[in-house]
VOPAGU-2260 file (C-alpha; in pm, 1 decimal, decimal comma):
REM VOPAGU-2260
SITE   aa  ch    i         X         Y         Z
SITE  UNK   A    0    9386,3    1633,3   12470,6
SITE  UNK   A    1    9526,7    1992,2   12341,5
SITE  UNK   A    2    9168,1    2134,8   12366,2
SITE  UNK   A    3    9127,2    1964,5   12737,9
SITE  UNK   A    4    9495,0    2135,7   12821,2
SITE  UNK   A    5    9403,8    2438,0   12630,5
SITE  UNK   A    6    9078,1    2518,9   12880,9
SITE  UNK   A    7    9291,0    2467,4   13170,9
SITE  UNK   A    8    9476,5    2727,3   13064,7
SITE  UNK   A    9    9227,1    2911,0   13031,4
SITE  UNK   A   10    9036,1    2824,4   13353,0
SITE  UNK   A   11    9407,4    2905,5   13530,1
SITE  UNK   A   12    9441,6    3249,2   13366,9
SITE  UNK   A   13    9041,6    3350,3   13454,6
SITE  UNK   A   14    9147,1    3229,9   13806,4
SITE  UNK   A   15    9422,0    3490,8   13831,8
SITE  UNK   A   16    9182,0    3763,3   13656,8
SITE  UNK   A   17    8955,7    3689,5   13923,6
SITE  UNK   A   18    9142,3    3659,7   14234,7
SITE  UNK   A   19    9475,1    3794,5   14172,2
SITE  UNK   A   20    9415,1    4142,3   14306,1
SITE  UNK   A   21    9415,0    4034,2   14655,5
SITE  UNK   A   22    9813,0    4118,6   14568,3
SITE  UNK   A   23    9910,5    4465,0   14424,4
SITE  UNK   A   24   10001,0    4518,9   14061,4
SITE  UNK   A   25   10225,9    4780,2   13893,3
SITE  UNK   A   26   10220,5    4860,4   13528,3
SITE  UNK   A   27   10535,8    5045,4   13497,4
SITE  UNK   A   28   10715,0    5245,4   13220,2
SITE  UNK   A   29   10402,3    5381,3   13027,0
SITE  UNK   A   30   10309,6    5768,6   12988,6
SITE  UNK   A   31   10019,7    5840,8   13235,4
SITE  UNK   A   32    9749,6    6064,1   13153,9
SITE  UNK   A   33    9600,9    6081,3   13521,5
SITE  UNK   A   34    9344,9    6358,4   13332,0
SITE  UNK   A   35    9336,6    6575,8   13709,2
SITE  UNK   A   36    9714,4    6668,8   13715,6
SITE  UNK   A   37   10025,4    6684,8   13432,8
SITE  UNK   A   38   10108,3    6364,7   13238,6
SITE  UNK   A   39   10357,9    6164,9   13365,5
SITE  UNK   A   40   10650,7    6034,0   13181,0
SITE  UNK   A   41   10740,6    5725,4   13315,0
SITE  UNK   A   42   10510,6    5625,7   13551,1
SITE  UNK   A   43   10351,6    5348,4   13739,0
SITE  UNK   A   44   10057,3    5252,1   13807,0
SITE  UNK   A   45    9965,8    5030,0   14112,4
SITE  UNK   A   46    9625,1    4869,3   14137,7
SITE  UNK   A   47    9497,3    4627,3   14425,4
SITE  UNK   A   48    9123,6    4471,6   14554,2
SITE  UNK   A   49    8962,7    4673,3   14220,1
SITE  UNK   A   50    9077,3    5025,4   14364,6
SITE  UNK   A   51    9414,8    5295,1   14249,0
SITE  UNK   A   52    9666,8    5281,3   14534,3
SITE  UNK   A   53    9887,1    5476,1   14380,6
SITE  UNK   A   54    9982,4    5644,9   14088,8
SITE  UNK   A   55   10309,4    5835,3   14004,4
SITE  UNK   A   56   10653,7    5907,8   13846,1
SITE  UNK   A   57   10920,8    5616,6   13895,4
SITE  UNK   A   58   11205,4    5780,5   14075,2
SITE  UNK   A   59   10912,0    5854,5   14345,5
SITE  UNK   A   60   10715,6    5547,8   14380,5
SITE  UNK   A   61   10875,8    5218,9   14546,2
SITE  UNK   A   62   10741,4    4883,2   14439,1
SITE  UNK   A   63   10718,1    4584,8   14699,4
SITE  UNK   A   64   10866,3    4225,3   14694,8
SITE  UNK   A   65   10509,2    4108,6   14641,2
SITE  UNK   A   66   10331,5    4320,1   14347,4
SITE  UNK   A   67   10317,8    4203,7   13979,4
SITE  UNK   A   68   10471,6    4388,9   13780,6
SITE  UNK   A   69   10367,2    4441,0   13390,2
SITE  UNK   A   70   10637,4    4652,4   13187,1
SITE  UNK   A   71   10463,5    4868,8   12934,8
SITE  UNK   A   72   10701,9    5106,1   12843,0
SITE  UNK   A   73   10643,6    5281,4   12528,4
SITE  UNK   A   74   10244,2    5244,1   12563,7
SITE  UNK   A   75   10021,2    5530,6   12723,5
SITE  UNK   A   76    9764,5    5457,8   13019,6
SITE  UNK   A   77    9500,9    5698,5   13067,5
SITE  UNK   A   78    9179,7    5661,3   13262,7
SITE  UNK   A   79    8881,7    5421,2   13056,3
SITE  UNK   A   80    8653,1    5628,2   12874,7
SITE  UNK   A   81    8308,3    5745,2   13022,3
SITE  UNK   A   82    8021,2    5714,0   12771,9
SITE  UNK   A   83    7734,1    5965,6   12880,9
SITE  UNK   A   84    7500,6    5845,5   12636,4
SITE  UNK   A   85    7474,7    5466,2   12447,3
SITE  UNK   A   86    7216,6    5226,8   12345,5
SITE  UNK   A   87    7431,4    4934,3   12396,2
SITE  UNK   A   88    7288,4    4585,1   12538,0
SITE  UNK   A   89    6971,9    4595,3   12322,2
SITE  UNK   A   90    6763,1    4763,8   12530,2
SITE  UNK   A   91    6445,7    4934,9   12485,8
SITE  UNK   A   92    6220,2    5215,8   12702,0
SITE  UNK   A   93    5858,0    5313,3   12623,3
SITE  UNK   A   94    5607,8    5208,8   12371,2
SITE  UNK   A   95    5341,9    5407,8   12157,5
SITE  UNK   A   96    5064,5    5430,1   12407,5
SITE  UNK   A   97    5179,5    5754,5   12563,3
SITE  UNK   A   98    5412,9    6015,8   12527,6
SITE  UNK   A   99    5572,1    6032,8   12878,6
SITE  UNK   A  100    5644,9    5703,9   13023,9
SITE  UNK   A  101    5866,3    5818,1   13327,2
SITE  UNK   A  102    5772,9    5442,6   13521,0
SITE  UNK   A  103    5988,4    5249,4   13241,8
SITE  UNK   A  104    6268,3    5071,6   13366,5
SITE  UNK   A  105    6562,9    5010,8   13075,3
SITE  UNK   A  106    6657,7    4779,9   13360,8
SITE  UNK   A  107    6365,7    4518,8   13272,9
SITE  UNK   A  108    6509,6    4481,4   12900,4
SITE  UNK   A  109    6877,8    4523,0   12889,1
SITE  UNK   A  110    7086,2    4261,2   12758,8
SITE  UNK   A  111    7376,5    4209,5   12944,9
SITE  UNK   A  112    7514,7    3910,6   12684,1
SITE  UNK   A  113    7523,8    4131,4   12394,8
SITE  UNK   A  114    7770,3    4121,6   12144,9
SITE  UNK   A  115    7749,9    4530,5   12158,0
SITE  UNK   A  116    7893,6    4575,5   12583,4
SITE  UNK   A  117    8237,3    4377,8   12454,7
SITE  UNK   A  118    8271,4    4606,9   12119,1
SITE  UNK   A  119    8247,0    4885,2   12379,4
SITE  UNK   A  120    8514,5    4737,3   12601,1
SITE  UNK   A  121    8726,0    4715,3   12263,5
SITE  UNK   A  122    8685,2    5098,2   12183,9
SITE  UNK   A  123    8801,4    5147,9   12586,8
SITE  UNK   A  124    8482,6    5223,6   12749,0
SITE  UNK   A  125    8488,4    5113,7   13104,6
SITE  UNK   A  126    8141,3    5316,9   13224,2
SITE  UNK   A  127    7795,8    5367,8   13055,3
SITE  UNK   A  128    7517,8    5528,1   13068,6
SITE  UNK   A  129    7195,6    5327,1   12846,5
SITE  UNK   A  130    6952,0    5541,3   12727,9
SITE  UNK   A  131    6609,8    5442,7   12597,9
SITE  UNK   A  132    6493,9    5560,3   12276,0
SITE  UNK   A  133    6376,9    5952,4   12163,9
SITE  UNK   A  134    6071,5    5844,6   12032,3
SITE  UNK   A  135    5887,5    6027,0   12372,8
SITE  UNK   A  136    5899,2    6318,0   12558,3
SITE  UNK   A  137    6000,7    6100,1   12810,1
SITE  UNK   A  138    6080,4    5717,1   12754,3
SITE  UNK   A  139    6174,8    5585,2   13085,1
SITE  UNK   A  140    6464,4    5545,1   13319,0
SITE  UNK   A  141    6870,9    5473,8   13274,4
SITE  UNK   A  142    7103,2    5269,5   13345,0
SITE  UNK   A  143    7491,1    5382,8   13470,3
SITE  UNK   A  144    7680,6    5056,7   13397,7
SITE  UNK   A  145    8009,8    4924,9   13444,5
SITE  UNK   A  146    8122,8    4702,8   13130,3
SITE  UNK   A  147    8224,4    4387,8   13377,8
SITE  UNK   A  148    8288,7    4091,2   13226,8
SITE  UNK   A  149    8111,2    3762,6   13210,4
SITE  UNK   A  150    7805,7    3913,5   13321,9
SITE  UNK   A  151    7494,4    3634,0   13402,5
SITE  UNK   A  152    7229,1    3898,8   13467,9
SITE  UNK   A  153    7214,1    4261,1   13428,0
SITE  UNK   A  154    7281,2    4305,7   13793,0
SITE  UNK   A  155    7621,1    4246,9   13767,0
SITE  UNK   A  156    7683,5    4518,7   13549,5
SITE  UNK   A  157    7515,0    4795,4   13782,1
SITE  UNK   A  158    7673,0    5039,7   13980,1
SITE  UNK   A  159    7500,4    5086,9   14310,0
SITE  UNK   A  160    7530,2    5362,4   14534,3
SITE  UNK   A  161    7596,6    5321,7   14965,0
SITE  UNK   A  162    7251,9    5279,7   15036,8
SITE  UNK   A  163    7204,4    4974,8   14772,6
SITE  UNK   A  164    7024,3    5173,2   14486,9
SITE  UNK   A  165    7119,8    5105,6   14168,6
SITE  UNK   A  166    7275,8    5427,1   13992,2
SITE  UNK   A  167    7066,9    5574,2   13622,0
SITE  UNK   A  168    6847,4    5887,6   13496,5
SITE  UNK   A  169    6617,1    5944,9   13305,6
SITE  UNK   A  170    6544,5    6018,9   12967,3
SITE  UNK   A  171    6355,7    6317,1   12842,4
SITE  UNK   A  172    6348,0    6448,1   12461,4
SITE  UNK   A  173    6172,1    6729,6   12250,2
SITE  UNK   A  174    6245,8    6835,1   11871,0
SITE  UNK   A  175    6142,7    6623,8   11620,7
SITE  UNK   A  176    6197,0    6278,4   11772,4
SITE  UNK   A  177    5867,0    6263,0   11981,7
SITE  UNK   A  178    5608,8    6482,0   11733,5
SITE  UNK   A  179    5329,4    6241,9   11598,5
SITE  UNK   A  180    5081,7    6370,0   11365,3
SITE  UNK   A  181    4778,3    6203,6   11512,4
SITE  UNK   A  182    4713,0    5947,6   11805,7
SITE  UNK   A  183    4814,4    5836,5   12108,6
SITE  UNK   A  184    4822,7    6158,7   12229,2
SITE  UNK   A  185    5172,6    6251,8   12105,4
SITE  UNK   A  186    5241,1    6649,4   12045,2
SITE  UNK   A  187    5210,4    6770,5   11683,2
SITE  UNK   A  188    5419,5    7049,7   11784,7
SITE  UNK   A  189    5732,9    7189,4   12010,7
SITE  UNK   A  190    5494,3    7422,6   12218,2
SITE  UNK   A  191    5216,1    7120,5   12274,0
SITE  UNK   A  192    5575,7    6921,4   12386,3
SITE  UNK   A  193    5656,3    7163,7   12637,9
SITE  UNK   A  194    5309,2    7160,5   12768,6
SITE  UNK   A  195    5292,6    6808,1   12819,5
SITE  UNK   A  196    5656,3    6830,9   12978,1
SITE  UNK   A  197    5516,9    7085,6   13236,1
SITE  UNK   A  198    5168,3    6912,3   13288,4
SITE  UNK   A  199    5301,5    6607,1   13439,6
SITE  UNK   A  200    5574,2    6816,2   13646,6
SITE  UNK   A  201    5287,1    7018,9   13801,5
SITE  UNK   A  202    5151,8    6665,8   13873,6
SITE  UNK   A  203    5450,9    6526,0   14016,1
SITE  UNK   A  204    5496,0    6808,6   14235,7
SITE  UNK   A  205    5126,9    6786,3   14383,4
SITE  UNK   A  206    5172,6    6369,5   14427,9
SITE  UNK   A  207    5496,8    6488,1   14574,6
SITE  UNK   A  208    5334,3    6757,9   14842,7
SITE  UNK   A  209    5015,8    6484,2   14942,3
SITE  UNK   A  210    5298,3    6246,1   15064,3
SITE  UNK   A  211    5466,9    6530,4   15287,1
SITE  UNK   A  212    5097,5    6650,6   15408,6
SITE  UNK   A  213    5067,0    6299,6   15496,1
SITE  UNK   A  214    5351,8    6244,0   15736,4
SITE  UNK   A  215    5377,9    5912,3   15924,7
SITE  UNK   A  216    4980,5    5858,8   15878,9
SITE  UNK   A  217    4970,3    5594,9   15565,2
SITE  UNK   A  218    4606,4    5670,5   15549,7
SITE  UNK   A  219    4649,2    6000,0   15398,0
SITE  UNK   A  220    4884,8    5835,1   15181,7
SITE  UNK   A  221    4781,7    5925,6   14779,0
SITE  UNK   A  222    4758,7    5570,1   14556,7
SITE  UNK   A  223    5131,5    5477,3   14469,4
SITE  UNK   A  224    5190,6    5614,6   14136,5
SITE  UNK   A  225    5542,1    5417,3   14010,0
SITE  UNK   A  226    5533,8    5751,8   13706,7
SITE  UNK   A  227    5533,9    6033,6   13977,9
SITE  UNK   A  228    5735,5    5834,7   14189,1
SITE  UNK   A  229    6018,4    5868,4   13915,2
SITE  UNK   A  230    5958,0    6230,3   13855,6
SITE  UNK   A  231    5970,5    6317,9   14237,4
SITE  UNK   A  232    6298,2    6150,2   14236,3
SITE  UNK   A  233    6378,9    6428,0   13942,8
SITE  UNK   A  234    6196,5    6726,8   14159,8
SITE  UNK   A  235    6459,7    6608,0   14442,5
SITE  UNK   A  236    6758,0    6558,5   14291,2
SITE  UNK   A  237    6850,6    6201,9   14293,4
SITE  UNK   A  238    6779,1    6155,6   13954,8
SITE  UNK   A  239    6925,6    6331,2   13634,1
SITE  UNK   A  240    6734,2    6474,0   13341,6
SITE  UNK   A  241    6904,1    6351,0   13052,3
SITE  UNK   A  242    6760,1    6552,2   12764,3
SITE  UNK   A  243    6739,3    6443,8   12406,1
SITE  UNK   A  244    6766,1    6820,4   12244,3
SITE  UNK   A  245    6923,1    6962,3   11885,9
SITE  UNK   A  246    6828,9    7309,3   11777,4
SITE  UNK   A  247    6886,8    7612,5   11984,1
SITE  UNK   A  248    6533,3    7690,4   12011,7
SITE  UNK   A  249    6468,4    7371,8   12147,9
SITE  UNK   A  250    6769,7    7374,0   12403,2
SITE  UNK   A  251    6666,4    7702,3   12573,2
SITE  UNK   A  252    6334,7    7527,1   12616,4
SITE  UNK   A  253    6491,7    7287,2   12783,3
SITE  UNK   A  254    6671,7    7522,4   12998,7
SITE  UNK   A  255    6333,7    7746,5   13079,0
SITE  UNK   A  256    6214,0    7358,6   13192,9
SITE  UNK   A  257    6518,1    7308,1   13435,4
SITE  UNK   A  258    6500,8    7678,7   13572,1
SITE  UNK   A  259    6078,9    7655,3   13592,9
SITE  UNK   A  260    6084,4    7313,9   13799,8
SITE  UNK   A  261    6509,1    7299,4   13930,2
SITE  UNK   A  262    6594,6    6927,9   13833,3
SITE  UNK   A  263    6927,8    6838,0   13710,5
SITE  UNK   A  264    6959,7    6874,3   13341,3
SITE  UNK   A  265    7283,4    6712,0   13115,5
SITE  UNK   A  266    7169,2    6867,6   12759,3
SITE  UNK   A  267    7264,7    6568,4   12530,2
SITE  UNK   A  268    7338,2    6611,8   12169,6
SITE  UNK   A  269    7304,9    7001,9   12110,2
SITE  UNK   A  270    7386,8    7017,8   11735,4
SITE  UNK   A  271    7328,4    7388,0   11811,4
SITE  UNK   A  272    7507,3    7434,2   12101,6
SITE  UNK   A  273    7778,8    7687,7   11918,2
SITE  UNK   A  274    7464,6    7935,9   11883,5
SITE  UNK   A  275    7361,4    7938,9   12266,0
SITE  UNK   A  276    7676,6    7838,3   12440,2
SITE  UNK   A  277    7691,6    8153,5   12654,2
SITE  UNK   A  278    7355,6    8105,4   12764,3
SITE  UNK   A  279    7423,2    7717,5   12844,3
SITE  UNK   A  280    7695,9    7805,5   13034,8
SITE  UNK   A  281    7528,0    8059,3   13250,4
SITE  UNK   A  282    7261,1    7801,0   13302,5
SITE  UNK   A  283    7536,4    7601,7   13463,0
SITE  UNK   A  284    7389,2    7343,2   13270,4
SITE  UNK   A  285    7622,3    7066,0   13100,5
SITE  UNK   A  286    7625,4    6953,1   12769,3
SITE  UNK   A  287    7681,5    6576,8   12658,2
SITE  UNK   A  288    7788,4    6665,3   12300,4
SITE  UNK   A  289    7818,1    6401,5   11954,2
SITE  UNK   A  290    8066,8    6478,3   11701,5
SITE  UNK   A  291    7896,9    6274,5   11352,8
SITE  UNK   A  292    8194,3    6256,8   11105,2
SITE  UNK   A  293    7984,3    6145,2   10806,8
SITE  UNK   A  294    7716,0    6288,5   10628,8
SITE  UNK   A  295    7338,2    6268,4   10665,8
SITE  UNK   A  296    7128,0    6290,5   10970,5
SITE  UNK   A  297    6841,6    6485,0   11046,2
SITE  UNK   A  298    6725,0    6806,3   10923,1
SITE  UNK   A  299    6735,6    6939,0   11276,7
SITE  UNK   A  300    7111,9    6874,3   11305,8
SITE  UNK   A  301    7159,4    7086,0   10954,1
SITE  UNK   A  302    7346,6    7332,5   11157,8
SITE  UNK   A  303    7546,1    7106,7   11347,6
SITE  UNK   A  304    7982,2    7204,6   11386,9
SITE  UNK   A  305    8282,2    7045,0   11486,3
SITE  UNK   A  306    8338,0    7382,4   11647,1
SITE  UNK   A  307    8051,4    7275,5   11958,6
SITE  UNK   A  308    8341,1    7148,3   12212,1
SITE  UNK   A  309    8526,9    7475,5   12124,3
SITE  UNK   A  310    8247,9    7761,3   12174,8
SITE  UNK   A  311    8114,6    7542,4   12487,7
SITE  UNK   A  312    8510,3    7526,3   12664,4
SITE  UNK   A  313    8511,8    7902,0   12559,2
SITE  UNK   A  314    8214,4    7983,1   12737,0
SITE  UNK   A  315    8306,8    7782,6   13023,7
SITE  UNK   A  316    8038,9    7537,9   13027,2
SITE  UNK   A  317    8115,9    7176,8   13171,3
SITE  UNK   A  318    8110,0    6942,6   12793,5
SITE  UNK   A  319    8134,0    6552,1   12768,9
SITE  UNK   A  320    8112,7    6347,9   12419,9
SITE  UNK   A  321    7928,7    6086,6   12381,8
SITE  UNK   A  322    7886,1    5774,1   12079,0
SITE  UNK   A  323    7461,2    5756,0   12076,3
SITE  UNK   A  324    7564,3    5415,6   11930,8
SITE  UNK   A  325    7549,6    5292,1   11680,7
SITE  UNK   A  326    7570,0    5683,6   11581,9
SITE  UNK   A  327    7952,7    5656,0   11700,2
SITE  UNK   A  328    8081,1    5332,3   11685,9
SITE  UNK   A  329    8155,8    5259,9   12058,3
SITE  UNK   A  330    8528,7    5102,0   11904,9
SITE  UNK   A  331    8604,8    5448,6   11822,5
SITE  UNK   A  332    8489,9    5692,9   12059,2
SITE  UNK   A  333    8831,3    5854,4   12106,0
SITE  UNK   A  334    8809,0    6011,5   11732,8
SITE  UNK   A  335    8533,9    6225,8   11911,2
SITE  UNK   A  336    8792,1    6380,2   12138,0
SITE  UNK   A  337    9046,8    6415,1   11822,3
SITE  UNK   A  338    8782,9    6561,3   11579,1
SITE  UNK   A  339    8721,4    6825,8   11862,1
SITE  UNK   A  340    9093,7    6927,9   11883,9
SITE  UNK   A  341    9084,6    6974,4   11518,6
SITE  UNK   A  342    8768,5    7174,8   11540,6
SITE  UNK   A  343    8992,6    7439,2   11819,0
SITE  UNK   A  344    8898,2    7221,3   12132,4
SITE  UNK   A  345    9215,5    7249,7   12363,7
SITE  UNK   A  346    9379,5    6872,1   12381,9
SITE  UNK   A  347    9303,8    6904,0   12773,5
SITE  UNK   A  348    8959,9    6967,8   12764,9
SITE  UNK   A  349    8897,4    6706,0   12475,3
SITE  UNK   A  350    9032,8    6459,7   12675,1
SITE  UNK   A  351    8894,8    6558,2   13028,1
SITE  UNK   A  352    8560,7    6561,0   12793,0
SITE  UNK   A  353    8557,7    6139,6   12733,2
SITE  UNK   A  354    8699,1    6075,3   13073,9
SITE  UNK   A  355    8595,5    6320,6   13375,4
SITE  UNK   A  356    8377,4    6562,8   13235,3
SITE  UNK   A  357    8123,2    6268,6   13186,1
SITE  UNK   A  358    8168,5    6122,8   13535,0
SITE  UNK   A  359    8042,3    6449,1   13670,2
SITE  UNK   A  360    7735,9    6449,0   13490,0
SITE  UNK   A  361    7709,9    6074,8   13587,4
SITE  UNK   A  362    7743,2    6193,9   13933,7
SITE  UNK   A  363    8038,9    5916,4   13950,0
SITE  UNK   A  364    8305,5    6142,5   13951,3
SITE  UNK   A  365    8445,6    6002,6   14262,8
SITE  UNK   A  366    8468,6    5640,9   14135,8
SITE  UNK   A  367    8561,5    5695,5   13801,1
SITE  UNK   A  368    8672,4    5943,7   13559,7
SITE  UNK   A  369    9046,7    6004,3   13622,5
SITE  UNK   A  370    9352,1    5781,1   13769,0
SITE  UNK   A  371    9349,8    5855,2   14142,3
SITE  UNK   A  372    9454,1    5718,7   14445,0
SITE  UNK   A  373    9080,0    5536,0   14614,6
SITE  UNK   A  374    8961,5    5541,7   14285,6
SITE  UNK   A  375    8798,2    5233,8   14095,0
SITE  UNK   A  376    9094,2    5059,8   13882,0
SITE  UNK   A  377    8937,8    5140,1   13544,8
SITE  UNK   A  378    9198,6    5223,3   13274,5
SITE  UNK   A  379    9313,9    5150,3   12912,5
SITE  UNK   A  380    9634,4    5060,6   12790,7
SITE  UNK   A  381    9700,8    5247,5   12435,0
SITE  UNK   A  382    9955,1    5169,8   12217,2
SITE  UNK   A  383   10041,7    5561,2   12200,9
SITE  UNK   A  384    9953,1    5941,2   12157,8
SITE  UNK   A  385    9530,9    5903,6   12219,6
SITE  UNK   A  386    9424,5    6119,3   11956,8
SITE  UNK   A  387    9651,1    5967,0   11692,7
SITE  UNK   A  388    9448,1    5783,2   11448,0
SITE  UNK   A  389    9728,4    5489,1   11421,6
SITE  UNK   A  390    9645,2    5477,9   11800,1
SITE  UNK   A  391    9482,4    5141,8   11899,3
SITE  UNK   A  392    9336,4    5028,6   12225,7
SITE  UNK   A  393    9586,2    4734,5   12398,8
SITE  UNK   A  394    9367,4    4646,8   12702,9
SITE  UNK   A  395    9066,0    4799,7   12905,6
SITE  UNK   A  396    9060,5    4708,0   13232,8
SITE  UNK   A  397    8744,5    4760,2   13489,6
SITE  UNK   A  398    8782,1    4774,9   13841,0
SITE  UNK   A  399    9129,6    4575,7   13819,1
SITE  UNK   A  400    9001,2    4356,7   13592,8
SITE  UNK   A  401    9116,2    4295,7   13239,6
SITE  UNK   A  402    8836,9    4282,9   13003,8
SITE  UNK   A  403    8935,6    4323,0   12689,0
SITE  UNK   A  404    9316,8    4234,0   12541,9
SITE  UNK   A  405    9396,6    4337,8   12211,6
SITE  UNK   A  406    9669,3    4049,3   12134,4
SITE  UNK   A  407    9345,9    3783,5   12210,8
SITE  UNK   A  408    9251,2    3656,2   11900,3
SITE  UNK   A  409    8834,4    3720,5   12004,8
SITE  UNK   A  410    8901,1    4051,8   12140,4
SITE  UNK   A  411    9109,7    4142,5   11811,3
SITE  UNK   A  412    8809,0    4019,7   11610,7
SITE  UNK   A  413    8553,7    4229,3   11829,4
SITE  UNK   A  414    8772,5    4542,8   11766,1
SITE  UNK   A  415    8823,9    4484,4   11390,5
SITE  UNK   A  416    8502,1    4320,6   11303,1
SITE  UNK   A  417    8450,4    4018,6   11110,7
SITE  UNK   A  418    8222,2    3698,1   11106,4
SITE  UNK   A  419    8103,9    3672,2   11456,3
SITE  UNK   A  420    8209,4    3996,6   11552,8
SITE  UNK   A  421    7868,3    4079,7   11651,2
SITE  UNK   A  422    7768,5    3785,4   11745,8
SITE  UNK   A  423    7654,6    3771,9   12144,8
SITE  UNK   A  424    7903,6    3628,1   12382,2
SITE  UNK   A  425    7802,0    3263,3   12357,2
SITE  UNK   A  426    7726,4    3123,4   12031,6
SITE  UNK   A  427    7725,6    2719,5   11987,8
SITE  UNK   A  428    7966,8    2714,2   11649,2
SITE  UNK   A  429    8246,2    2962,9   11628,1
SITE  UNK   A  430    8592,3    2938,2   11418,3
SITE  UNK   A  431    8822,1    2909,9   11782,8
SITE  UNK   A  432    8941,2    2548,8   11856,4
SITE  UNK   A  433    8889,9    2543,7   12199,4
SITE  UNK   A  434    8538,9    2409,6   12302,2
SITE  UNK   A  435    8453,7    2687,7   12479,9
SITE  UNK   A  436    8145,2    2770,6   12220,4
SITE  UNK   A  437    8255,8    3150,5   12193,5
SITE  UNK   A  438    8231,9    3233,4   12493,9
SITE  UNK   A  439    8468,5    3500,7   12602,9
């Protein structure tokens, strides 16, 4: 009988999760850190239908009879965390037959049950973006998610744009990551990488000029080709090169790439960034940085500072942060933005860095990113000052929706770790008496 009352509890509070947002809701009393404008002390917060309706100080902003109010005074709300750059969901991109695979979809592998999305709710991610591997030069396509909960299919973790296309990149790499020393026809070295990188560019740009020669007569149509397909998407724009890169040498490649054929470029990683920053930021390239707080790594990351946030904010070049996890555990991402600070990142641009910054090179930056009126209702509730390290998420909520609460037994042992922790969302034995199997 407890068990049987216990899931209609539960069924009752899903129900209000689910549908309660046709009226408004105010969390009031918090310190807001809207990211685009000054922090305000007391504020409120007032979500409805998934979107911001408003957001201000408390002398200013009037509540009505009907909206919900939650009192979190004492706590600090700022907007949920943008990860440019995760391997969440167990995903995986192209195999060893070739070393540019632009025609895989990470969309045909992603799990959108694993354990891994709700650790990355816990650390106050609200938006993703799932890379494949940097095994290739190029190993297939992206995904921008949206960590929903009680995803059935990966479709309901998507973000799709006003025409119905689902949002993602797509994932380039040179260095050391895709350099084989014999078959498959891999490079053996950085200058056979670039080649290879420019080869199928040329191609994609004569598949691209056949189809506009072509017109409205399909018989002068070329054979569909689902790779150059994906890299005339890049030659126009409406998909983003996100490039694996480390050393400096290897990052001004990069940028001679983007200037050569004029895609969009987010420079991910960039252990070297501090040595080229000026020249990144002329570029008017971004940079999708990784702070790594222990030791070990590569030997092309040797050369790797805390300092990268810093010299890229001085030069004025657009940064982000991002985990690469497991490389950054997705529970603690905001010790990226606090390692930065430390490092002579200003506490603006470290936080802008994890929240804005990252929607921009997501090209999501009107959805998500900062706590503005029309915006998507995607926020976390900390339990204070976001770069303290006693600081610990409360609650992450996505599009209105609260998807991960700290004072929830499951959620606490997803943010703490434990047996189960990783364990995907339903599981058949778990230690919670209430016959729901695990599932969150």
């Amino acid at each position: 009988m407890k068990n049987r009352i216990s899931c209609v509890l539960i069924f009752l509070a899903i129900s209000v999760s689910a549908f309660g947002q046709q009226k408004p809701t105010a969390f009031v009393g918090a310190r807001i850190i809207p990211i685009v404008g000054q922090p305000i002390e007391n504020g409120v917060l007032i979500i409805q239908n998934g979107k911001i309706t408003a957001v201000g100080d408390a002398r200013t902003i009037r509540l009505s009879s009907d909206v919900q109010i939650f009192d979190v005074q004492g706590k600090t709300i700022i907007p949920g965390l943008v990860d440019s750059h995760s391997h969440i969901g167990e995903g995986a991109g192209a195999d060893g037959s070739s070393p540019i695979q632009p025609d895989v979809r990470l969309l045909d592998s992603l799990n959108p049950r694993a354990a891994s999305l709700q650790r990355a709710q816990s650390g106050g991610i609200t938006t993703v973006n799932v890379m494949p591997g940097s095994g290739h030069l190029n190993s297939g396509q992206t995904l921008y998610l949206k960590l929903r909960d009680d995803a059935n299919t990966v479709e309901d973790l998507l973000i799709y744009d006003k025409a119905g296309n689902y949002a993602g990149g797509i994932k380039f790499a040179n260095g050391t990551n895709p350099l084989r020393s014999g078959g498959g026809n891999f490079p053996g070295t950085r200058s056979k990488s670039a080649a290879l990188v420019r080869e199928q560019f040329v191609k994609a740009l004569d598949y691209r000029d056949k189809i506009r020669r072509a017109g409205k007569d399909a018989t002068k149509l070329p054979a569909r080709d689902l790779a150059m397909e994906a890299l005339v998407e890049v030659l126009d724009g409406k998909r983003t090169v996100h490039f694996h890169t480390h050393r400096h040498d290897d990052i001004m490649t990069v940028l001679r790439l983007q200037k050569e054929f004029g895609f969009k470029v987010v420079l991910h990683h960039v252990s070297e960034a501090w040595k080229v920053a000026d020249e990144i930021a002329k570029a008017k390239v971004p940079s999708s940085i990784i702070l790594i707080d222990s030791p070990g790594g590569k030997l092309e990351t040797v050369d790797i500072k805390f300092e990268n946030g810093a010299a890229l904010e001085k030069s004025g070049a657009l940064v982000g942060f991002h985990t690469d996890d497991y490389i950054t555990d997705s529970r603690f991402f905001l010790r990226s933005a606090g390692l930065a600070v430390r490092a002579g990142m200003s506490r603006e641009k470290a936080l802008y860095a994890m929240t804005m910054a990252n929607a921009i090179m997501l090209d999501l930056q009107t959805r998500v990113g900062s706590l503005e009126v029309g915006k998507d209702a995607d926020f976390i509730v900390l339990s204070g000052e976001p770069l303290s390290v006693y600081t610990h998420v409360l609650q992450t909520w996505v599009e209105g929706k609260k998807v991960f609460d700290r004072s929830d037994a499951k959620d606490l042992l997803t943010a703490t770790g434990g047996f189960g922790a990783g364990t995907d969302r339903f599981i058949h034995i778990d230690c919670f008496d209430d016959d729901l199997g695990g599932e969150k």
